[in-house]
GUKOLKOL-124361 format. One line per field, with one value per residue (C-alpha): z, x, y. Coordinates in steps of 0.5 Angstrom, whole numbers, plus 2048, in hexadecimal, padded with zeros to 3 digits. Example, Ala and Ser with C-alpha at 12.3 -4.5 7.8 and 13.67 -1.06 7.14 Angstrom:
<rofis>
up <- [810, 80E] .
east <- [819, 81B] .
north <- [7F7, 7FE] .
</rofis>
This chain:
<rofis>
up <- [79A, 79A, 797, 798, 795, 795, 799, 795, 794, 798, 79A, 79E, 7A0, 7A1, 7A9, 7AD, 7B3, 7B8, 7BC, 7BB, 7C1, 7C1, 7C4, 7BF, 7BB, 7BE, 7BB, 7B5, 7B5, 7B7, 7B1, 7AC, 7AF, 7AA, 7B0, 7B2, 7AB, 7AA, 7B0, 7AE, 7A7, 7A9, 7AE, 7A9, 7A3, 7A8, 7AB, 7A3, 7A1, 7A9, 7A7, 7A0, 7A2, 7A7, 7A1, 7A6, 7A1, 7A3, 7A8, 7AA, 7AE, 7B1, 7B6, 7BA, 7BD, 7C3, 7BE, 7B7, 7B4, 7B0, 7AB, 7A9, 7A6, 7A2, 79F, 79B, 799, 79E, 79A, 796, 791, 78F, 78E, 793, 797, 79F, 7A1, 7A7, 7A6, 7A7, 7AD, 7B0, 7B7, 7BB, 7C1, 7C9, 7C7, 7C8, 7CF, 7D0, 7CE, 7D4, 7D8, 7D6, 7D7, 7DE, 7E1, 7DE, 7E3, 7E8, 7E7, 7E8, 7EE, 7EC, 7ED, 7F0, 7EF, 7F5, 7F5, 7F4, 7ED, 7F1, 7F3, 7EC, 7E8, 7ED, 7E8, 7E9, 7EC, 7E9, 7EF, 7F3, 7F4, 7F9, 7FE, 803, 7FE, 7FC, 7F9, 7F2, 7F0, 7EA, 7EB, 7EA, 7E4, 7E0, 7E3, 7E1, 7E8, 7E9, 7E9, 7E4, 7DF, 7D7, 7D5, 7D6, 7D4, 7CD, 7C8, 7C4, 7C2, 7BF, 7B7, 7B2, 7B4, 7BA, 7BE, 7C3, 7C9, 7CB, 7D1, 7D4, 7D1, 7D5, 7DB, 7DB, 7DB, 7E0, 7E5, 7E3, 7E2, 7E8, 7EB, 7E7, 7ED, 7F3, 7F2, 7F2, 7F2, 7EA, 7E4, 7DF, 7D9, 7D9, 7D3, 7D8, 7DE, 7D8, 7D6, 7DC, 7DE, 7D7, 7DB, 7E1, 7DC, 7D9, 7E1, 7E4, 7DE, 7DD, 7D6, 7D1, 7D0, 7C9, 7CA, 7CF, 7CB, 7C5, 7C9, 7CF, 7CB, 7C4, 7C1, 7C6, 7C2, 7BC, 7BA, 7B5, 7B2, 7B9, 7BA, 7C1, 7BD, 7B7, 7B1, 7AC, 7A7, 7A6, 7A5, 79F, 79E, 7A2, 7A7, 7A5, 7A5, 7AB, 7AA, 7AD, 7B0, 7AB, 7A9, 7A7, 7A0, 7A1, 7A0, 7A4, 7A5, 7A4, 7AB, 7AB, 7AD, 7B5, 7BA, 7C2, 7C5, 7CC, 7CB, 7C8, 7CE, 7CE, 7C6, 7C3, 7BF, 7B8, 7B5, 7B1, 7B2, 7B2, 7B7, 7BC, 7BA, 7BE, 7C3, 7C5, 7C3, 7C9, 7CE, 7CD, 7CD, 7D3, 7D7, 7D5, 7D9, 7DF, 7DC, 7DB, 7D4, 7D5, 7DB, 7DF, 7DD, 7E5, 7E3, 7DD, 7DF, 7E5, 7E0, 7DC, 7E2, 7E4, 7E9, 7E9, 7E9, 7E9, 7EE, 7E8, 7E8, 7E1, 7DE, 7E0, 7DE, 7E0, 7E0, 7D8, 7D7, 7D5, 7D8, 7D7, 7D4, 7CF, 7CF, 7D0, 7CF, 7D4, 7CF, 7D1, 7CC, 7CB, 7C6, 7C3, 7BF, 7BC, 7B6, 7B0, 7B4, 7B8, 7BA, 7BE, 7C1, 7C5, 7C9, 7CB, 7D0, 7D1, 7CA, 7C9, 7C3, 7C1, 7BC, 7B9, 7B5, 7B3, 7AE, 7AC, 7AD, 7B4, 7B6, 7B4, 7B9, 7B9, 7C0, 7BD, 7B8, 7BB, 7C1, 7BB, 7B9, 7C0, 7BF, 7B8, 7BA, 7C2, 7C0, 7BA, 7BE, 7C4, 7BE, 7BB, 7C3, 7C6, 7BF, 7BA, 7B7, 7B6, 7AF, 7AA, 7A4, 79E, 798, 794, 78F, 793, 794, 78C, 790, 795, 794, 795, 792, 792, 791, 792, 798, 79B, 79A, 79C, 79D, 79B, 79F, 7A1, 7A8, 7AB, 7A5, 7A0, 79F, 7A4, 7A3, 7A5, 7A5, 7A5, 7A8, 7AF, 7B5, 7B8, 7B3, 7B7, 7B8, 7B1, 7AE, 7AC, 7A8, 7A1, 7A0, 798, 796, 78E, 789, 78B, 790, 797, 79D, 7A3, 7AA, 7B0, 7B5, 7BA, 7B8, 7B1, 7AD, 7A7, 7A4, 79E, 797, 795, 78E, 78B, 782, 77F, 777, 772, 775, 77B, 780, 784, 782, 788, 78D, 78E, 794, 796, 78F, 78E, 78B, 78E, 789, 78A, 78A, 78D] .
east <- [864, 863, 85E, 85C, 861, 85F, 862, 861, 868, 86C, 873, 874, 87B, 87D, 87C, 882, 884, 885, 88C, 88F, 88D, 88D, 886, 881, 87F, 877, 878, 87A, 874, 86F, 872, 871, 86A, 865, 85F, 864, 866, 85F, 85D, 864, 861, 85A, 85C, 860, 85C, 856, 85B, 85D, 856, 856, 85C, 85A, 853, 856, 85B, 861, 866, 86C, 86C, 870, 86E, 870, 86F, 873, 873, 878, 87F, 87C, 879, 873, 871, 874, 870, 871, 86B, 86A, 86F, 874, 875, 870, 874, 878, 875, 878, 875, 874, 879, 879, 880, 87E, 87E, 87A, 879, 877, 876, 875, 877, 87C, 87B, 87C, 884, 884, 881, 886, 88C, 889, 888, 88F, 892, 88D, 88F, 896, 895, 897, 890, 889, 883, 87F, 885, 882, 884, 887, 88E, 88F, 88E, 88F, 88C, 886, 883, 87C, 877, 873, 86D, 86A, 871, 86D, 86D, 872, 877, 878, 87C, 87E, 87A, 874, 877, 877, 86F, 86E, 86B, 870, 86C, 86F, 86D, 86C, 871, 878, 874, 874, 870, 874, 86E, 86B, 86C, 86E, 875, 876, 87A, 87E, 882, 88A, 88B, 88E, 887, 884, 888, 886, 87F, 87E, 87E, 879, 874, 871, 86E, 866, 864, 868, 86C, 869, 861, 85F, 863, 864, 869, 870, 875, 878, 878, 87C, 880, 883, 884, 889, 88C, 88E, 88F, 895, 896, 897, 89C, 89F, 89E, 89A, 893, 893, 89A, 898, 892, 895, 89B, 897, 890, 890, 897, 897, 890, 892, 88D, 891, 88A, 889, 88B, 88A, 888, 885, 88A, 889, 88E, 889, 883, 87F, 884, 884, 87F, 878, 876, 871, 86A, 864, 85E, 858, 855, 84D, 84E, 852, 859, 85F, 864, 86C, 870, 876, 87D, 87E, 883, 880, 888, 887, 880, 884, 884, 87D, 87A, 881, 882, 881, 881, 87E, 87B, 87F, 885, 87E, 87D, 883, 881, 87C, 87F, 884, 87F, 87B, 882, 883, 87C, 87D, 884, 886, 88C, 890, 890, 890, 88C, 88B, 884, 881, 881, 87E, 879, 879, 878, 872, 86E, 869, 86C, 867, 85F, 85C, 855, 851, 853, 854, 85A, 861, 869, 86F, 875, 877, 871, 86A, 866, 85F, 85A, 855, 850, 854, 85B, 860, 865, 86B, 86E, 86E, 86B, 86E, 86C, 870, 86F, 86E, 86F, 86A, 86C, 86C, 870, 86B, 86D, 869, 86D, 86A, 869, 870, 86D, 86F, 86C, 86F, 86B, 870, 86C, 86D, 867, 864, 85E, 85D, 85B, 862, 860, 859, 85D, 861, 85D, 858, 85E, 85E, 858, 858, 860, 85F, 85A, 85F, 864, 861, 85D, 864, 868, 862, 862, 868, 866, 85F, 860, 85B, 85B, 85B, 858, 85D, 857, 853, 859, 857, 851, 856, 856, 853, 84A, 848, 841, 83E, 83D, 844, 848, 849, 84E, 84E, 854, 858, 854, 854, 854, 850, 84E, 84C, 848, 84A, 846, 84C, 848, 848, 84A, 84A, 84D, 84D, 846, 844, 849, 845, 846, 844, 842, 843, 83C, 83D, 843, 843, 83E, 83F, 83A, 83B, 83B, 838, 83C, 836, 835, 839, 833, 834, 832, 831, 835, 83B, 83C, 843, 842, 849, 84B, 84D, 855, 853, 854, 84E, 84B, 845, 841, 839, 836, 830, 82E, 834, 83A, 841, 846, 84E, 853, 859] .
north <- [82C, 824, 820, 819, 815, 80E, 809, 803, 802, 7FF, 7FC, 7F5, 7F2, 7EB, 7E9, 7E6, 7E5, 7EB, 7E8, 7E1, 7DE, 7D7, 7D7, 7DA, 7D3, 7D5, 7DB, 7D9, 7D5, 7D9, 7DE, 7D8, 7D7, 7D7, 7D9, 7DF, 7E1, 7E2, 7E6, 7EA, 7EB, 7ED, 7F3, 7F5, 7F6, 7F9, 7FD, 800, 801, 806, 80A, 80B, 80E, 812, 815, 814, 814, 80F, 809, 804, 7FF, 7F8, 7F2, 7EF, 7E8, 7E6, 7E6, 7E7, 7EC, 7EA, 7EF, 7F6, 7FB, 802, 805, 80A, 811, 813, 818, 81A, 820, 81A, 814, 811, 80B, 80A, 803, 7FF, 802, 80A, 80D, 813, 816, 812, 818, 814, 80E, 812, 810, 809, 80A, 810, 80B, 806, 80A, 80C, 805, 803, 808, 806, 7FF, 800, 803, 80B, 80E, 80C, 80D, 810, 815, 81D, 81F, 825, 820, 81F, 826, 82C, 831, 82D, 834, 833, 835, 831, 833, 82E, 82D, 829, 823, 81E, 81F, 820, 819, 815, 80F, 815, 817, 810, 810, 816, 818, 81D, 823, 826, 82B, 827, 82B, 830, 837, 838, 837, 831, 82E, 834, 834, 837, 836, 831, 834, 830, 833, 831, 82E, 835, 838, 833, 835, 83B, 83B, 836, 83A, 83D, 838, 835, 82D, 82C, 828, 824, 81F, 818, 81B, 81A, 818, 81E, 81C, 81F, 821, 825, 81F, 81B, 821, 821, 81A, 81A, 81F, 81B, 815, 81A, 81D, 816, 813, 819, 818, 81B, 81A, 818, 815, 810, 80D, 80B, 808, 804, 802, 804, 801, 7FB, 7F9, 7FA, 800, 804, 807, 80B, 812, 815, 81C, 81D, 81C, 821, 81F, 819, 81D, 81C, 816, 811, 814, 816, 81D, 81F, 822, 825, 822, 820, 828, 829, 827, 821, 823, 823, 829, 828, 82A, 82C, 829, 829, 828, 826, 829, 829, 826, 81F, 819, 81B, 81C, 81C, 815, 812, 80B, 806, 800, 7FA, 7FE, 7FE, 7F8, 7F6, 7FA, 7F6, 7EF, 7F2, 7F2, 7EB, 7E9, 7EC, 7EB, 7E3, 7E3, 7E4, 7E8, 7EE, 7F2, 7FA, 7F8, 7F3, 7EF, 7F1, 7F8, 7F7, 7F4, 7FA, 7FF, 7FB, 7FA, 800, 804, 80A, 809, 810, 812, 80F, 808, 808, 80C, 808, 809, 804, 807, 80B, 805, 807, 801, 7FF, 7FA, 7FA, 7F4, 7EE, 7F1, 7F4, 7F8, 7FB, 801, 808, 80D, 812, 819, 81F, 824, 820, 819, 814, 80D, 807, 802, 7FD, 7F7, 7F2, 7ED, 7E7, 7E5, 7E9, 7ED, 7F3, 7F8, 7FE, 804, 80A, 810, 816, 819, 81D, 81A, 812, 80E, 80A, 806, 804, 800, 7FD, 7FA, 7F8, 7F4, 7F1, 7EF, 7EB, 7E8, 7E5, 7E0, 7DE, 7DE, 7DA, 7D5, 7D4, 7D3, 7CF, 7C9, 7CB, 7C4, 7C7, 7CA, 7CB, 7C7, 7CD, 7CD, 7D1, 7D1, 7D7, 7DC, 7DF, 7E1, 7E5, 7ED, 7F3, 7F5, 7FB, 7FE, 806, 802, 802, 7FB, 7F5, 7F1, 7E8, 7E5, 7DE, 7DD, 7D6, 7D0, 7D4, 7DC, 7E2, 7E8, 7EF, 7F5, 7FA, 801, 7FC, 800, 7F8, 7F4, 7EE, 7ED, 7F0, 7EA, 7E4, 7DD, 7DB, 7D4, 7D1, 7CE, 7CD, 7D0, 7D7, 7D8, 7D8, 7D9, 7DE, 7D9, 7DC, 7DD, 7DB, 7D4, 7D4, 7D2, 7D5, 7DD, 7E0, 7DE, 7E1, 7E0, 7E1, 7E4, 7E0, 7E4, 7DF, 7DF, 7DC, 7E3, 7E5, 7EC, 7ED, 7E9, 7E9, 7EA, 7EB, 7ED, 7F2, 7F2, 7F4, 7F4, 7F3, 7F8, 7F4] .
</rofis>
């Protein structure tokens, strides 16, 4: 059984480019930004304290900007047995992310004119013997599929999410139990997610380019991307090693049980992949470069673009999907991506278009709110972003003085992180489910002391006052008559 092993370890690697177009001078800027590193930095070092609270044992995470890769992160143990740490470089499960690359692939088809969206799935797959129970409606086809308003049950009819052992049917099993099964609803009534929906549609891919599924991936979309960290079932040999081990969801006394190895089989183009940040990194750098064009590369942009507009809104006016695309809003953002979840594994690869970032977040733990996360980064980095577009001359004059004060407090009262914000010092409670609003800036009064600066009118609050020992390092800061002291 695990315990909380701590995550204040961590791993960083060197930021670069994504692809050698000649057209990425902005995002190399907007890299260098110190308004945009300071965003990127405060998401991570609140998104480090949420993971270590929820015991989650390993992480990855990274942003992406246009062509660049911002930031990669590994936190904690991939494997905790043997000590060894989580890189950016680590793989995981990353479950119905999965998806995207089926729905990449059957659009590839679609775009070459070798197979349609609004054809029944019955025209592709002849063993598709599932009965209809509601034979008045629409047909079941591919584009209800890809928006998951097909009807179809959630699952083939096994219980492979059941622990302890995972068990994954073949495709021939698959086959074979579905014509036991029958539609929940009526085909474009209501959405109802579908792994079986996106099971089949890997098999049509395979059925339409006569190719095998796994085969037709890695030649069509994984090997022209460059994405040699991406494996389209789970790679055994790399767990423990490369990958990280999976583990249950937060028991009632705070500990985490070690899941099995699985293998998805037939369940593979819905659930069946695993990769690492950077390779998703370029994952997404592709599709900002595409939405940015009107070219061809894998697919065509339009269809790209097809596939991120929402193509299903259910009755309640709320729930949404594009084509493989989960799409929606959260406050002033319009996101783009999916989300995954498998035994041991959650994670998220989140886009946000319009200022082409993308957010990244792999875990080895069921249950921690990856999509949280990544929209929080949304939140702290679109500002940067847009204030570093709209006036890249406008950067802040830096005293490289205060940054001895930049580290991490702690009290019996949880932590509080002093960041780079703006041309001074920010605040940042790291226990806030709202980091964008609960981070705030410091203003220097005296020799170590500084004053909080009102949001509503900038006048100034209360005193922070920072304890220096005789070598000159910070050990505490005083607020409000109380100590903090540092721990990093």
């Amino acid at each position: 059984m695990l315990r909380f092993v701590s995550l204040m370890s961590l791993v960083l690697i060197a930021v670069a480019p994504l692809s050698a177009s000649d057209d990425d001078t902005d995002s190399r800027d907007l890299r260098e930004d110190p308004r945009v590193a300071d965003a990127v930095a405060a998401w991570e070092t609140w998104v480090e304290y949420q993971l270590g609270v929820s015991r989650v044992p390993a992480a990855s995470i990274g942003v992406v900007h246009d062509q660049e890769l911002l930031t990669a992160r590994g936190f904690g143990l991939a494997n905790p047995d043997t000590g060894r740490p989580a890189t950016p470089e680590t793989i995981y499960s990353i479950c119905s992310i999965s998806k995207l690359f089926t729905s990449v692939a059957f659009m590839q088809l679609r775009d070459q004119g070798l197979a349609r969206l609004d054809s029944p799935v019955s025209d592709y797959l002849d063993w598709f013997t599932l009965q209809d129970a509601h034979p008045n409606d629409e047909a079941i086809t591919v584009r209800r599929l890809l928006s998951h308003s097909s009807g179809l049950p959630r699952e083939s009819d096994y219980p492979y999410w059941s622990d302890p052992d995972f068990v994954f049917p073949t495709h021939d099993e698959i086959v074979q139990q579905l014509s036991t099964q029958a539609t929940l609803y009526p085909s474009s009534r209501y959405f109802q997610y579908s792994n079986l929906g996106l099971t089949l549609v890997g098999e049509i891919v395979a059925e339409v380019s006569g190719k095998d599924y796994h085969e037709r991936v890695q030649a069509e979309i994984l090997d022209p991307l460059g994405m040699v960290d991406t494996f389209t079932d789970i790679p055994a040999a790399e767990w423990g090693e490369r990958m990280a081990l999976g583990h249950s969801a937060l028991q009632r006394d705070g500990t985490r049980r070690r899941l099995p190895l699985f293998q998805t089989h037939g369940i593979a183009p819905a659930a069946g992949f695993a990769s690492t940040v950077p390779d998703l990194a370029l994952f997404a750098s592709w599709q900002f470069r595409l939405l940015g064009s009107d070219t061809e590369e894998i697919l065509r942009s339009s269809t790209l673009r097809e596939m991120q507009r929402v193509q299903w809104m259910d009755p309640d006016w709320e729930t949404t999907r594009g084509l493989g695309f989960g799409t929606w809003k959260s406050d002033d953002h319009i996101f783009v991506g999916h989300s995954g979840g498998c035994p041991g594994y959650y994670s998220q690869f989140l886009l946000e278009p319009k200022h082409k970032l993308g957010v990244i977040v792999l875990t080895s733990a069921i249950g921690s709110p990856v999509t949280f996360y990544a929209e929080k980064a949304a939140d702290l980095i679109v500002p940067a972003i847009e204030a570093a577009t709209d006036s890249p001359d406008d950067i802040p004059d830096r005293d490289p003085g205060l940054d001895r004060y930049v580290g991490v407090y702690d009290s019996a009262w949880g932590q509080t992180a002093i960041l780079r914000w703006k041309d001074g010092l920010g605040v940042l409670d790291l226990a806030t489910r709202n980091p964008k609003k609960s981070l705030f800036e410091l203003e220097k009064v005296g020799e170590h002391t500084f004053r909080r600066v009102r949001k509503d009118d900038e006048s100034l609050g209360e005193e922070f006052f920072f304890e220096v020992d005789e070598s000159g390092k910070v050990t505490r800061f005083l607020q409000h008559s109380n100590w903090e002291t540092k721990i990093r």
